[in-house]
C-alpha positions as CSV (number, residue, x, y, z in Angstrom):
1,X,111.8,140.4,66.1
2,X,113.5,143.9,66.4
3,X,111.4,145.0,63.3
4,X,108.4,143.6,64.9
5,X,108.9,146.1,68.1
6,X,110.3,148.9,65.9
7,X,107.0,148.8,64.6
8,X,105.0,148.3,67.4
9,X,106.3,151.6,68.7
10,X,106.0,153.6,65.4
11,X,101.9,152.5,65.9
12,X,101.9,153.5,69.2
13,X,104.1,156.5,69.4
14,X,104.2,157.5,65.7
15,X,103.8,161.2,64.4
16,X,101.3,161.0,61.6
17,X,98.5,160.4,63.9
18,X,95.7,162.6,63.6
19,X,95.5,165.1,66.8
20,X,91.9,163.6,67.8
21,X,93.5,160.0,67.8
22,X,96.1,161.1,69.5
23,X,93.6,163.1,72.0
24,X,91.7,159.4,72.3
25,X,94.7,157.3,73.2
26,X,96.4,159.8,76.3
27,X,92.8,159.6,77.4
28,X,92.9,156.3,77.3
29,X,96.0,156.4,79.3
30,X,95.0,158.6,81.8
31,X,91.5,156.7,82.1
32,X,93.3,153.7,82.7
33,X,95.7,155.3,85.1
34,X,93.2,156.8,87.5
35,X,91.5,153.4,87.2
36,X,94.2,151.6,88.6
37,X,95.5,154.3,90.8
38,X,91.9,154.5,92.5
39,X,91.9,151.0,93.2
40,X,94.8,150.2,94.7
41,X,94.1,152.9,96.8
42,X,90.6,152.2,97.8
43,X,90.9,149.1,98.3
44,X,94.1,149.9,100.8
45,X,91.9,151.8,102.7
46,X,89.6,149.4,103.3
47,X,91.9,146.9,103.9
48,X,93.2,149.5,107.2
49,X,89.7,150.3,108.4
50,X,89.3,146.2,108.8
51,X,92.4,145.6,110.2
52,X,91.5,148.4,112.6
53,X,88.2,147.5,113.8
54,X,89.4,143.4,113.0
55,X,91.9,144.7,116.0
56,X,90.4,146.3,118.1
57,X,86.5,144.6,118.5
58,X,89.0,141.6,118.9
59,X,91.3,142.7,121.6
60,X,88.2,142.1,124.4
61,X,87.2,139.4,122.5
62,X,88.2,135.4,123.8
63,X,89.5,133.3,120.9
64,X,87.8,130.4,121.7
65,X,85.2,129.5,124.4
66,X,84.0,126.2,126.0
67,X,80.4,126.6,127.0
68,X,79.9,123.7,129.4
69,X,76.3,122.6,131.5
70,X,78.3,120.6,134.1
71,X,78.8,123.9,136.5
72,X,81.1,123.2,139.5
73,X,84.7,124.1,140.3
74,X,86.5,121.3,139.7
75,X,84.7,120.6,136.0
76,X,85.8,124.4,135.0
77,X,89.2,123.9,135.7
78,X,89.4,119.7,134.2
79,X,88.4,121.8,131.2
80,X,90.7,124.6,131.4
81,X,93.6,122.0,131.9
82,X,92.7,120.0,128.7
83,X,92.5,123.4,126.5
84,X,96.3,124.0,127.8
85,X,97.3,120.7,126.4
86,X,96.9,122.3,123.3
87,X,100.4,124.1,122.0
88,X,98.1,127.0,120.3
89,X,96.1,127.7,123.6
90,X,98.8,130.5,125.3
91,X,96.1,130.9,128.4
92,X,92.8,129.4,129.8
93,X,90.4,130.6,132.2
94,X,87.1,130.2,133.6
95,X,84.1,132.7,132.9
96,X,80.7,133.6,133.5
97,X,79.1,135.8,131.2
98,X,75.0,137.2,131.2
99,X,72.8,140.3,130.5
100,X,71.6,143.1,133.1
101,X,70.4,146.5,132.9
102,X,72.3,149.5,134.5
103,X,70.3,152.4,136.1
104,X,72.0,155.5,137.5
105,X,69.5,158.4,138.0
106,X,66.9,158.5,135.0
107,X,69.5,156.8,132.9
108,X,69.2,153.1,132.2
109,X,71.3,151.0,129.6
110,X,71.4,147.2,128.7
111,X,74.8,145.7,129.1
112,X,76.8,142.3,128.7
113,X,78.1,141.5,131.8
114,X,81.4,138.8,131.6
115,X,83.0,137.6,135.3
116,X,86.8,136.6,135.3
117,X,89.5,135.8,137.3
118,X,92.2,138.7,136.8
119,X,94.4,136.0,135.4
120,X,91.5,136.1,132.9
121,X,91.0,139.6,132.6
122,X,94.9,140.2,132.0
123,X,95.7,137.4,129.9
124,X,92.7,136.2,127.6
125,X,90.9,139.8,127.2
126,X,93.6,141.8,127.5
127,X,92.0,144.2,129.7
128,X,94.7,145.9,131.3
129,X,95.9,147.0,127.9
130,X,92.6,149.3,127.5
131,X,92.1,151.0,130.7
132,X,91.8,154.7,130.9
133,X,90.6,155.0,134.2
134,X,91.0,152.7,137.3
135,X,92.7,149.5,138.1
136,X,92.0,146.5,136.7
137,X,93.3,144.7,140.0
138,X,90.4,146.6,142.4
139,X,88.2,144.3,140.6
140,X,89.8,141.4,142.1
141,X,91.0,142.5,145.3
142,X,86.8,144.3,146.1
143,X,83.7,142.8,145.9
144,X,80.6,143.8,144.0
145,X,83.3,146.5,141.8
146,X,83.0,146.7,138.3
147,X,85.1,147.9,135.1
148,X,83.1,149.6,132.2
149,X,83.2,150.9,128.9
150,X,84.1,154.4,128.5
151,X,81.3,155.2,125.9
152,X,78.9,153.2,128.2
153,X,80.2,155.1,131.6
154,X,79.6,158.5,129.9
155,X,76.7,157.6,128.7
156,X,75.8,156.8,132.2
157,X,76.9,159.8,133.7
158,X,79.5,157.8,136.1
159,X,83.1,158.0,137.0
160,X,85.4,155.8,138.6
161,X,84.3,155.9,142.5
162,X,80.9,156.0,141.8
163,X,77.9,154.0,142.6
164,X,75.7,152.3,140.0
165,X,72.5,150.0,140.1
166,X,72.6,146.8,138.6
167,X,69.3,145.0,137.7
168,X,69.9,141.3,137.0
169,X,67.3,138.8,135.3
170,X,66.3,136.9,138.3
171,X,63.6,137.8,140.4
172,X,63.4,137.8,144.3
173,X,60.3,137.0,146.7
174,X,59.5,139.4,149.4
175,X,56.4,139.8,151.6
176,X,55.8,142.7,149.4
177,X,55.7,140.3,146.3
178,X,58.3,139.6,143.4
179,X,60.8,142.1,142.2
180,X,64.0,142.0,139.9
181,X,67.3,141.5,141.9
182,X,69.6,144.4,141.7
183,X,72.7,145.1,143.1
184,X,74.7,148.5,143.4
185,X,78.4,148.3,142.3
186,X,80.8,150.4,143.1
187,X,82.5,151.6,139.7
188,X,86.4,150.9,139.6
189,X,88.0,151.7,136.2
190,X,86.9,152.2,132.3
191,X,88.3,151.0,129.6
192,X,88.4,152.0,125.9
193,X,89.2,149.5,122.3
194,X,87.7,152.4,120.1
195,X,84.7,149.8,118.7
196,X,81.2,148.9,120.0
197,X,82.7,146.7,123.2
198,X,82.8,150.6,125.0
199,X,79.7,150.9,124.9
200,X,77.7,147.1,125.7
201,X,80.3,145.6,127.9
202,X,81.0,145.3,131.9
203,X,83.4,143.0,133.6
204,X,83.5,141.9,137.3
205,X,85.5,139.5,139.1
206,X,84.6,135.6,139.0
207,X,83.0,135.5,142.2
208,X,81.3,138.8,141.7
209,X,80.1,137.5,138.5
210,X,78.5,134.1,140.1
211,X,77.1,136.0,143.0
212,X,75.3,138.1,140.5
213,X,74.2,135.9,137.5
214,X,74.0,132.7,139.2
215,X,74.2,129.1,137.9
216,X,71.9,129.2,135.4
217,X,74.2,131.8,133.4
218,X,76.5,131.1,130.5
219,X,79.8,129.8,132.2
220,X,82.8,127.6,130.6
221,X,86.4,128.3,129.9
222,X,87.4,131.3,128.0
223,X,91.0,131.0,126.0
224,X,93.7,133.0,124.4
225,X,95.2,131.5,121.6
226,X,98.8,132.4,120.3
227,X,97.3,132.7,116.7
228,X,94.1,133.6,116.3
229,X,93.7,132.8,112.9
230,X,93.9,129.1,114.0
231,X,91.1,129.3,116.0
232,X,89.1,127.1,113.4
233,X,91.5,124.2,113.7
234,X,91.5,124.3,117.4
235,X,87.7,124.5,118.3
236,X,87.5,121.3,115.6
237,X,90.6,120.2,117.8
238,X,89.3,120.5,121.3
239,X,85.3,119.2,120.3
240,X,86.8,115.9,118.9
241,X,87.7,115.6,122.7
242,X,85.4,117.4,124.8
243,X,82.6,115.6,126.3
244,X,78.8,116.2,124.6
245,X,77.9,118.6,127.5
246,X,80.7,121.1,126.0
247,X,80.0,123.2,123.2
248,X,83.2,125.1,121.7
249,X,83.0,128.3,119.9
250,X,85.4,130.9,118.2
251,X,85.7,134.2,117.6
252,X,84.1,133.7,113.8
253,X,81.1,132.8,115.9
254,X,80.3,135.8,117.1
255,X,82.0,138.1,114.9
256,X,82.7,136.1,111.9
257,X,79.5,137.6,110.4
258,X,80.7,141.0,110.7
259,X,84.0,140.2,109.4
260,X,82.3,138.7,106.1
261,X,80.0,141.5,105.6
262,X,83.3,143.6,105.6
263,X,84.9,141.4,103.3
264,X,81.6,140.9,100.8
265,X,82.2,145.0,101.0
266,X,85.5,145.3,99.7
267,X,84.9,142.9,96.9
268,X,81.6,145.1,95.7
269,X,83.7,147.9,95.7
270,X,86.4,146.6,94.0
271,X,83.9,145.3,91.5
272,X,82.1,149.2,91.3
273,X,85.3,150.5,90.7
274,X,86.6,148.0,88.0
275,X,84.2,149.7,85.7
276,X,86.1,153.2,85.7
277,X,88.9,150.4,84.3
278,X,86.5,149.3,81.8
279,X,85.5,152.3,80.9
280,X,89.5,153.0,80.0
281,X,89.4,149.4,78.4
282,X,86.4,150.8,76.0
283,X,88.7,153.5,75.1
284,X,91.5,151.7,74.1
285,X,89.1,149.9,72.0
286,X,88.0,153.3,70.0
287,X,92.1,153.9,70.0
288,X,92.8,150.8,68.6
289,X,90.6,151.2,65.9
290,X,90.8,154.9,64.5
291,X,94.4,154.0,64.4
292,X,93.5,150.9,62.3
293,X,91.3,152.7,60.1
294,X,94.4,155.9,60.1
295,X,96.9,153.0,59.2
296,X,95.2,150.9,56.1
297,X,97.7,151.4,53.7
298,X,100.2,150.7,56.1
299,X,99.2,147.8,57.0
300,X,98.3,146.7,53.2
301,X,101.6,147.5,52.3
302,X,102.8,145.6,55.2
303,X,100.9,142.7,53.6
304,X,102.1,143.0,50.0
305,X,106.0,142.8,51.8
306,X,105.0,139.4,53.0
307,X,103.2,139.8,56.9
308,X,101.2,136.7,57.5
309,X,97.9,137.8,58.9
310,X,98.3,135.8,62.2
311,X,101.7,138.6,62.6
312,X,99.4,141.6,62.4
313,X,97.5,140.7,64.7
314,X,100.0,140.3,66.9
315,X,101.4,143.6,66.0
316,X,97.8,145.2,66.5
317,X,97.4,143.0,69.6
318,X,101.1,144.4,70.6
319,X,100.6,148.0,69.9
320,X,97.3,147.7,72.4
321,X,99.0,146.1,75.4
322,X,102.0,148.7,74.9
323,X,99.4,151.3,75.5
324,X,97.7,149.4,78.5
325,X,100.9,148.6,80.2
326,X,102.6,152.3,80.3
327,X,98.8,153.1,81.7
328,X,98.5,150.2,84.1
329,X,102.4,150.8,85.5
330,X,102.1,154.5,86.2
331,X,98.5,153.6,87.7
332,X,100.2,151.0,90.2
333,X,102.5,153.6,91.0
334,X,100.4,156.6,91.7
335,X,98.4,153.8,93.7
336,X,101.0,152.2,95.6
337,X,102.2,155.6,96.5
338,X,99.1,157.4,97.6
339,X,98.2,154.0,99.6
340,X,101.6,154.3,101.6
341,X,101.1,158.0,102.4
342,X,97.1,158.5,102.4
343,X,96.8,158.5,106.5
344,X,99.5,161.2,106.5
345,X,97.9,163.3,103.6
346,X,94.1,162.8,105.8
347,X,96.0,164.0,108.7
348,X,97.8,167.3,106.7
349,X,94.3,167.6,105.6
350,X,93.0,167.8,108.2
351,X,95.3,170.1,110.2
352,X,96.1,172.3,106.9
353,X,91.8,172.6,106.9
354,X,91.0,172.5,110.8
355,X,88.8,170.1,110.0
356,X,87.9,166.8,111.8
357,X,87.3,164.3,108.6
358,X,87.0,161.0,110.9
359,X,85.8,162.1,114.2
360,X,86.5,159.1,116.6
361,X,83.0,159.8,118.4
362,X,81.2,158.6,115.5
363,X,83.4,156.3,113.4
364,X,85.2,155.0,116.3
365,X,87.9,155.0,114.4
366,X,90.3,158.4,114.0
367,X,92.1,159.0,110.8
368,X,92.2,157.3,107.4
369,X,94.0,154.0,108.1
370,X,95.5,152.2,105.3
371,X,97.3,149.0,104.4
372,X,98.4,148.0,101.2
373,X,98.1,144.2,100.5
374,X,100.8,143.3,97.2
375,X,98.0,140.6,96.8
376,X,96.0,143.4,95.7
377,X,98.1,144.9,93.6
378,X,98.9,141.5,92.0
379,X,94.8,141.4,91.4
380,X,94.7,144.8,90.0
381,X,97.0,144.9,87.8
382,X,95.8,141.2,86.3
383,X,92.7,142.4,85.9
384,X,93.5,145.6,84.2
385,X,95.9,143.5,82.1
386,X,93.1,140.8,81.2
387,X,90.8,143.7,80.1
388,X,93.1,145.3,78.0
389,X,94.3,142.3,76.1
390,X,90.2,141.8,75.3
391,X,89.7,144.8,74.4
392,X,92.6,145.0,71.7
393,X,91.3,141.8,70.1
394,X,88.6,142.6,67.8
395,X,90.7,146.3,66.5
396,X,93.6,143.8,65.9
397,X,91.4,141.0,64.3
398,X,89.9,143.9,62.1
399,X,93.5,145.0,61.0
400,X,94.4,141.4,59.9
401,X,91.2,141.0,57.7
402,X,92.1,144.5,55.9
403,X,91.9,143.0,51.9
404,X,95.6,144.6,51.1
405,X,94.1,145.3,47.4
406,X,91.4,147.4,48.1
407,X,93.0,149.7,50.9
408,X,95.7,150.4,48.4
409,X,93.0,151.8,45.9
410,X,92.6,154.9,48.6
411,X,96.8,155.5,49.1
């Protein structure tokens, strides 16, 4: 067995191979390096910007909602009380939730509008964590006040203090014939999650909310859960005893799609950049076999002494992998290291440059955010692996079919 390595290295790390061969295999190296390296890291990177937006589109967002056409006081909170008899459910509160349009001078903008008790606003969105301007409690304590989204107040042209139409979608009857209802509110505080809830959303109080959307609106109970990642198995949890008026819905329902496209991303890409490991695999193939066409003799010599065929190819197969893994282990390196240290080298960049490479106004998001995920890694360095070990098959096939008579005629 020693033998067997001693030679495996002597193919692999010998010095009678020709300078070009030799040129071909560190390129092969490098290739497979980068490959590897690039990645781990790309993939990191992506894995940040979801966790990122994941967090933050989220943050405003209810875990799960019960949608119910029985509208009255006493049916909201029946509700509310049998979503806390769940152990996941960590709060429960009522909403109401519609369209409008916002006018302020020539301006005009279509928002979401969602009323809550502040218990609601606090606990299930999380509102108080966001605010840059305001107080979330003026809300509760005035009527007809409202809380918007930063990018959605500027865009506005409005402060906190300041006055601001709201056109609803019901109409009213007047002697001078049918209009739209609006309503001015009196602007109270902004808030900011750095994703696309700044600029589409408005909350109000509960009773603001009903006095402006009415009954015909999309009310229920809104609820925070203490996982959100078992928001599947508590929606199935809370239909199976919910009456046929109620329709349950999680966060997957309204942003699940997003969150796939995101996920349907990161495999593409990881598939896109498999290839520049292919590409390193195809080289170890043209290694693999200059070094099998350098070593005939050797290997009918190696023959005449006795190695089965099935052992060459193993020694072939060996001397390929050997190659692949120093390749493969300095690329999981280099990856796992510029992974763990990218944001900080984006923000040197950026400073060392004066530049702005992820402006926050546009990409919402500031920075190069990054997480590395050993599951990835793992994946990586599998696949690599799995595409090595094919491509070293037919070279080391090739060297075991070598007739030892005939390459000993050119020796």
């Amino acid at each position: 067995m020693l033998l067997f390595w001693e030679l495996i290295l002597r193919f692999s790390f010998g010095g009678t191979q020709r300078r070009f061969t030799r040129f071909v295999s560190i390129a092969s190296l490098v290739g497979m390096t980068l490959g590897v390296a690039a990645l781990i890291t790309v993939l990191s990177v992506m894995n940040g910007f979801a966790g990122e937006l994941h967090q933050r589109l989220l943050s405003v967002t209810p875990d799960v909602t019960l949608e119910t056409t029985v509208v009255s006081d006493q049916a909201l909170q029946d509700l509310a009380g049998l979503s806390r008899t769940n152990p996941a459910v960590r709060g429960a509160t009522p909403f109401i939730k519609g369209t409008a349009l916002l006018r302020k001078g020539r301006q005009s903008c279509g928002v979401v509008v969602t009323g809550a008790p502040l218990s609601g606003l606090e606990q299930v969105i999380d509102l108080s964590a966001h605010l840059t301007q305001g107080s979330l409690a003026a809300v509760a304590e005035e009527s007809f006040t409202v809380i918007l989204g930063a990018d959605l107040a500027r865009l506005m042209g409005v402060r906190v203090g300041d006055v601001i139409e709201m056109v609803l979608p019901r109409l009213t009857v007047s002697p001078m014939g049918v209009f739209p209802k609006s309503r001015l509110l009196t602007v109270v505080g902004t808030f900011a999650v750095g994703a696309p809830p700044d600029a589409q959303q408005a909350y109000v109080s509960l009773e603001t909310g009903r006095r402006l959307l009415g009954q015909t609106s999309q009310q229920g109970v809104q609820l925070r859960l203490a996982d959100r990642d078992l928001a599947s198995q508590v929606s199935a949890s809370l239909a199976a005893s919910v009456d046929a008026n109620v329709t349950v819905r999680d966060w997957r329902s309204s942003q699940g799609s997003l969150f796939a496209a995101i996920k349907m991303e990161k495999i593409t890409v990881g598939a896109l950049l498999t290839s520049v490991i292919l590409v390193a695999a195809f080289n170890l193939i043209s290694t693999l076999t200059m070094s099998v066409t350098e070593k005939r003799g050797d290997i009918a010599i190696l023959q005449v002494l006795g190695l089965p065929a099935n052992r060459l190819l193993m020694l072939f197969l060996g001397h390929g992998l050997l190659l692949a893994i120093i390749g493969i282990s300095a690329g999981a390196l280099l990856g796992v290291t510029l992974a763990s240290s990218v944001s900080d080298l984006s923000l040197w960049v950026e400073q060392a440059l004066g530049l702005t490479l992820f402006d926050p106004a546009v990409y919402y998001i500031g920075g190069l955010p990054s997480v590395l995920q050993w599951g990835d890694v793992t994946a990586v360095v599998a696949i690599s692996l799995m595409l090595s070990l094919l491509a070293s098959v037919y070279p080391a096939w090739r060297a075991s079919q070598i007739p030892p008579a005939e390459a000993l005629n050119y020796v």
